[in-house]
C-alpha positions in Angstrom: 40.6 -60.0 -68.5 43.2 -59.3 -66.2 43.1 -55.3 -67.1 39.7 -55.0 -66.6 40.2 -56.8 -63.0 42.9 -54.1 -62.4 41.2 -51.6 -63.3 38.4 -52.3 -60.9 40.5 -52.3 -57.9 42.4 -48.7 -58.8 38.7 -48.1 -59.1 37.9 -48.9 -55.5 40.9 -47.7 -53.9 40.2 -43.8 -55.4 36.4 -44.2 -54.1 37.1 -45.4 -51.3 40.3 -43.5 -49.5 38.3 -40.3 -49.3 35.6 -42.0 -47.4 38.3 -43.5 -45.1 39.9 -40.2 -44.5 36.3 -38.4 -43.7 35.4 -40.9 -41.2 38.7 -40.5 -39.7 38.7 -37.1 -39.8 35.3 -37.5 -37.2 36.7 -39.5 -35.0 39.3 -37.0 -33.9 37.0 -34.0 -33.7 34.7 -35.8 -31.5 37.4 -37.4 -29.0 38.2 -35.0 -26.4 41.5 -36.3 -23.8 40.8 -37.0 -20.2 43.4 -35.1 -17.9 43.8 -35.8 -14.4 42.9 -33.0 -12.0 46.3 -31.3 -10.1 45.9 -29.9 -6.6 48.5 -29.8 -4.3 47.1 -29.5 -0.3 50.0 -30.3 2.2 50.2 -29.0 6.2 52.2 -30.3 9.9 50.5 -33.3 10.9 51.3 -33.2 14.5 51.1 -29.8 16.4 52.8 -30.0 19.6 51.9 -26.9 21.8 53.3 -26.0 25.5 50.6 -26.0 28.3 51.0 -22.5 28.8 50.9 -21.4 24.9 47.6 -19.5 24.0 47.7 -19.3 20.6 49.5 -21.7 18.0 50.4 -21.1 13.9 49.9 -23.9 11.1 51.3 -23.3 8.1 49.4 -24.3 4.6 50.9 -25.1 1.6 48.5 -25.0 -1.3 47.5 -24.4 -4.9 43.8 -24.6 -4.6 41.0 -23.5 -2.9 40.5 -25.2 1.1 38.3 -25.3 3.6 38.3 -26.6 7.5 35.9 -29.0 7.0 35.9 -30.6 10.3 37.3 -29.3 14.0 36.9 -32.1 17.0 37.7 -30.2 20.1 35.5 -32.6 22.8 38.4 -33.7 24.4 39.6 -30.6 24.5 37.7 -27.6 25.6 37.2 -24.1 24.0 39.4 -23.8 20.9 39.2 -21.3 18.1 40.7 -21.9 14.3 40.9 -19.2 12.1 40.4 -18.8 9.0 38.0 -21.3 8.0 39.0 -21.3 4.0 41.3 -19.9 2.0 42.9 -19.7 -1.6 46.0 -21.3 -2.1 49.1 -21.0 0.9 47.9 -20.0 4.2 48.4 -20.1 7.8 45.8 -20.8 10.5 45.3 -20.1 13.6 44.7 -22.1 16.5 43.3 -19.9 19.6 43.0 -21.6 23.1 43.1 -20.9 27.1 46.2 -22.2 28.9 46.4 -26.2 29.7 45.5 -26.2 33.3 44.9 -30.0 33.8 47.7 -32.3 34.8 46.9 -34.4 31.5 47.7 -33.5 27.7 44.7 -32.8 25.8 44.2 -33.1 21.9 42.0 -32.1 19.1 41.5 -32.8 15.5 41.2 -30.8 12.5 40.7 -31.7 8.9 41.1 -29.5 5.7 39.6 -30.3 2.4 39.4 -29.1 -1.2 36.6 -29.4 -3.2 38.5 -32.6 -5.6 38.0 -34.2 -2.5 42.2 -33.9 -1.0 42.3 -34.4 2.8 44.7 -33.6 5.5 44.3 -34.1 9.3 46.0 -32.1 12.0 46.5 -33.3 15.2 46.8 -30.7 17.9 48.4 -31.6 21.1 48.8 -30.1 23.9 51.2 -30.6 26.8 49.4 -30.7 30.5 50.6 -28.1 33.4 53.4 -29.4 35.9 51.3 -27.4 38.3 47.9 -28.5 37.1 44.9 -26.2 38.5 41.1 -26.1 38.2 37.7 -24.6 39.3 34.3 -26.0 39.0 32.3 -22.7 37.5 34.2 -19.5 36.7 31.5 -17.3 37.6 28.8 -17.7 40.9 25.6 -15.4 41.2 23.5 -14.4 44.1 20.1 -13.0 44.8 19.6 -10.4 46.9 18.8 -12.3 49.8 22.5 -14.0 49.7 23.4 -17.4 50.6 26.3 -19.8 50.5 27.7 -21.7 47.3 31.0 -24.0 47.0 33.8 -23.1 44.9 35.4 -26.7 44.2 39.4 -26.5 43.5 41.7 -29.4 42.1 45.7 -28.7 42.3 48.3 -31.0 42.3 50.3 -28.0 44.4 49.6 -25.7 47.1 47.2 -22.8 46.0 45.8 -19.6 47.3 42.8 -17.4 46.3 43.4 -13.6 46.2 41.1 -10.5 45.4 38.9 -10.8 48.5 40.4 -8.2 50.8 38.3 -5.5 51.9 34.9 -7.1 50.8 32.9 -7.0 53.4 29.3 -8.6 51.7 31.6 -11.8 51.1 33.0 -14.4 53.1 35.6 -17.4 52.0 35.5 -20.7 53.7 39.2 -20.5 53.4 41.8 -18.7 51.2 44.8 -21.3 51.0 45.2 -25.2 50.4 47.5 -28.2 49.7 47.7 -31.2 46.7 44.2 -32.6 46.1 40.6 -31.6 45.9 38.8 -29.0 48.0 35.6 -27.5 48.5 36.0 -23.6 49.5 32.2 -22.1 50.9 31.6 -18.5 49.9 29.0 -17.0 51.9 27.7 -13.8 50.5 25.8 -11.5 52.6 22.1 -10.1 52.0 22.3 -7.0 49.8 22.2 -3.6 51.6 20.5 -1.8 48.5 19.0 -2.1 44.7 22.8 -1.9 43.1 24.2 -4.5 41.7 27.4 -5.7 42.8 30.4 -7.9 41.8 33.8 -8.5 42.9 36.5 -10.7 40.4 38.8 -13.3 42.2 42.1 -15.5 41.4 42.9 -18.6 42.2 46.5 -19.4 41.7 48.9 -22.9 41.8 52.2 -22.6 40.8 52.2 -20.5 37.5 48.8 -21.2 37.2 46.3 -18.2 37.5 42.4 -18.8 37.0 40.0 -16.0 37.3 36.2 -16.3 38.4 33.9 -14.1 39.6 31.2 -13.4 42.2 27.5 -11.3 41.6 24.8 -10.4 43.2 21.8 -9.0 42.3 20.7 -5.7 44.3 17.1 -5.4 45.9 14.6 -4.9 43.5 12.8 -2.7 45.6 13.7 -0.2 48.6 10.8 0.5 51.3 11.6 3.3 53.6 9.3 4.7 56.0 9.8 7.1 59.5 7.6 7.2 62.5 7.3 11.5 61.9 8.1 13.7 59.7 7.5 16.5 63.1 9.4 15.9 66.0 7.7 16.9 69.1 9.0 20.7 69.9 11.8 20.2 72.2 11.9 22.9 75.1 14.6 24.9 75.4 16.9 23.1 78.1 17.3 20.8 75.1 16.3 16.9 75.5 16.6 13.5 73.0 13.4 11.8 71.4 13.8 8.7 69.4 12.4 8.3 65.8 11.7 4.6 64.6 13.0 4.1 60.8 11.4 1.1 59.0 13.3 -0.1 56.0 14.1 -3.6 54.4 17.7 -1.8 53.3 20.8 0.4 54.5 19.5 4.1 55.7 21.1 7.1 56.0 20.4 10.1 58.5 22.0 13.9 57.9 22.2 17.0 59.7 22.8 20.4 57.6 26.2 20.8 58.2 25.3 24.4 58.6 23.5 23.1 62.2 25.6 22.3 65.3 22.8 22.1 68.1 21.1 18.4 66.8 22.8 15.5 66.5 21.6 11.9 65.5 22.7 8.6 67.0 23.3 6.4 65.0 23.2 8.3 61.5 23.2 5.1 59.6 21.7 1.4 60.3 20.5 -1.9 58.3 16.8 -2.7 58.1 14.1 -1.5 60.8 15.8 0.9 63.9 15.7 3.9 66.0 17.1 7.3 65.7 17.9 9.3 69.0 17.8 12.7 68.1 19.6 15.3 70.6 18.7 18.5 70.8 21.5 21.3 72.7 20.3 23.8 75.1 19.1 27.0 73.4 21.1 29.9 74.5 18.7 32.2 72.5 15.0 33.6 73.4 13.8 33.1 69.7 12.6 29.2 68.5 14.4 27.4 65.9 14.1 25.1 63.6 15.6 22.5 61.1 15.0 19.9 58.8 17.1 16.6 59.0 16.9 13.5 56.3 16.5 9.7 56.0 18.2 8.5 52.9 18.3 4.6 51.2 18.9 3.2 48.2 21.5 3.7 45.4 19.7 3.1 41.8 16.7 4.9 43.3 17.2 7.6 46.4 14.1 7.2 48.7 13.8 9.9 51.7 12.2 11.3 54.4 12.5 14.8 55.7 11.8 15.2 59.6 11.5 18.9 61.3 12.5 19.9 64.5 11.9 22.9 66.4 12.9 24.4 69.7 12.1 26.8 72.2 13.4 30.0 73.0 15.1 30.6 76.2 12.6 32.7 78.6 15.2 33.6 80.7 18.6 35.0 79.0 21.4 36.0 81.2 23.2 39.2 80.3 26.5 39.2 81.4 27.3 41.5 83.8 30.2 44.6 83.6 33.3 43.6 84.9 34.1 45.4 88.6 36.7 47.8 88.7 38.5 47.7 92.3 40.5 51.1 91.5 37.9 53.9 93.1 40.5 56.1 91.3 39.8 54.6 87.7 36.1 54.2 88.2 35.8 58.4 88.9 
């Protein structure tokens, strides 16, 4: 009785330890291991740049893929980062103007990598001990002119520079203390259809800012004379005016190859008069000429205008010289 118990239980331990080993042997194929992802993303927290710096370097140290996921500049102004990714160590780039303001100014930058690592850089930069700024770098006219302000903020004295020798533009005032002020420009009405510009700089301290002033040329030039014949002048010579009708700067010229006209004045602004002046004619035979009216730039209008004069009717011929020696005149 008792061998026939045994000999059931060798009997279930041989059927049944293959089983076992096969359903083990499942279990393990079918199991794959979790590992943790690995990504290393480390840069400087806190950039601290001078207010005169332009451009600032940020190292990266990396072992993955990263992008700049995120740039805050508002309190900041213009600001440029470059590159905008990258694959494993890098540097960026951080591109600015000079800190004008007498405050420090900051912006924020965040890099990621796609497991979802974050850093944050804090840019900082220092303000100006001579703190300068302008309301608008650059101030357009029309062609008609006008007056705008320029609005400057130093905590120094400042002066503007760039202006000498413009005559179409006029500054309320070239130099000033601490504090804000409002400089007028005046610009003049345009003399032609060319555009026109002139670049000045305002300057505090080591502080230089640049802005400019445009204007727009005429759009269109009229030009007109009263004749295009002047009356023929009689020999003695004589002046006769010629009225010029323009909404521009004119231009009147004589051949250079002619000395006996002359025209006063050879140049004017808008509608005027041209006193042309006619010398004596030494000669019997009637001449002639041809003078012009010029204006614009882009596009040359003008006018030709002919004179003639008279001959002389009555030429002197010069008479011999006398010789008081009766003995030399034999």
């Amino acid at each position: 009785m008792n061998d026939m118990k045994t000999k059931r239980l060798l009997f279930s331990i041989c059927v049944g330890l293959p089983l076992m080993a096969g359903l083990t042997a499942c279990t393990s194929d079918e199991t794959t291991e979790a590992k943790p992802a690995q990504e290393l993303l480390m840069v400087e927290k806190n950039v601290s740049m001078p207010a005169s710096e332009t451009s600032w370097q940020v190292k990266i140290n990396a072992d993955c893929h990263w992008d700049v996921s995120f740039v805050d500049n508002s309190g900041w102004g213009e600001l440029t980062v470059s590159p905008r990714s990258g694959d494993g160590n890098g540097t960026l780039v951080l591109t600015s103007e000079e800190n004008h303001s007498s405050i420090d100014r900051t912006a924020t930058i965040i890099i990621s990598t796609k497991g979802g690592l974050e850093q944050h850089i804090t840019l900082r930069q220092m303000r100006s001990d001579d703190a300068l700024s302008i309301n608008q770098e650059i101030f357009d006219f029309t062609d008609e002119g006008g007056t705008q302000s320029l609005v400057i903020a130093s905590n120094s004295d400042w002066t503007i520079t760039g202006h000498e020798g413009i005559s179409w533009l006029e500054l309320g005032q070239t130099s000033g203390n601490t504090g804000t002020t409002e400089v007028p420009i005046r610009v003049k009405e345009a003399y032609d259809d060319a555009n026109r510009s002139v670049e000045l700089t305002a300057t505090a301290g080591n502080n230089h800012l640049n802005f400019t002033i445009t204007q727009d040329g005429k759009l269109a030039i009229i030009l007109g004379v009263s004749t295009n014949e002047m009356p023929m002048f009689a020999s003695e010579g004589d002046s006769l005016s010629l009225s010029v009708t323009c909404n521009a700067a004119w231009y009147a010229y004589v051949p250079s190859s002619v000395s006996w006209i002359h025209l006063e004045p050879a140049f004017g602004f808008g509608d005027g008069e041209i006193r042309v002046i006619c010398d004596r004619n030494p000669s019997e035979e009637e001449r002639q000429t041809t003078f012009i009216v010029t204006a614009g730039t882009k596009i040359v209008l003008q006018s030709d205008i002919l004179v003639k004069q008279e001959g002389n009717e009555f030429v002197i011929i010069p008479e011999e010289p006398h010789n008081p020696n009766p003995i030399l005149s034999r």
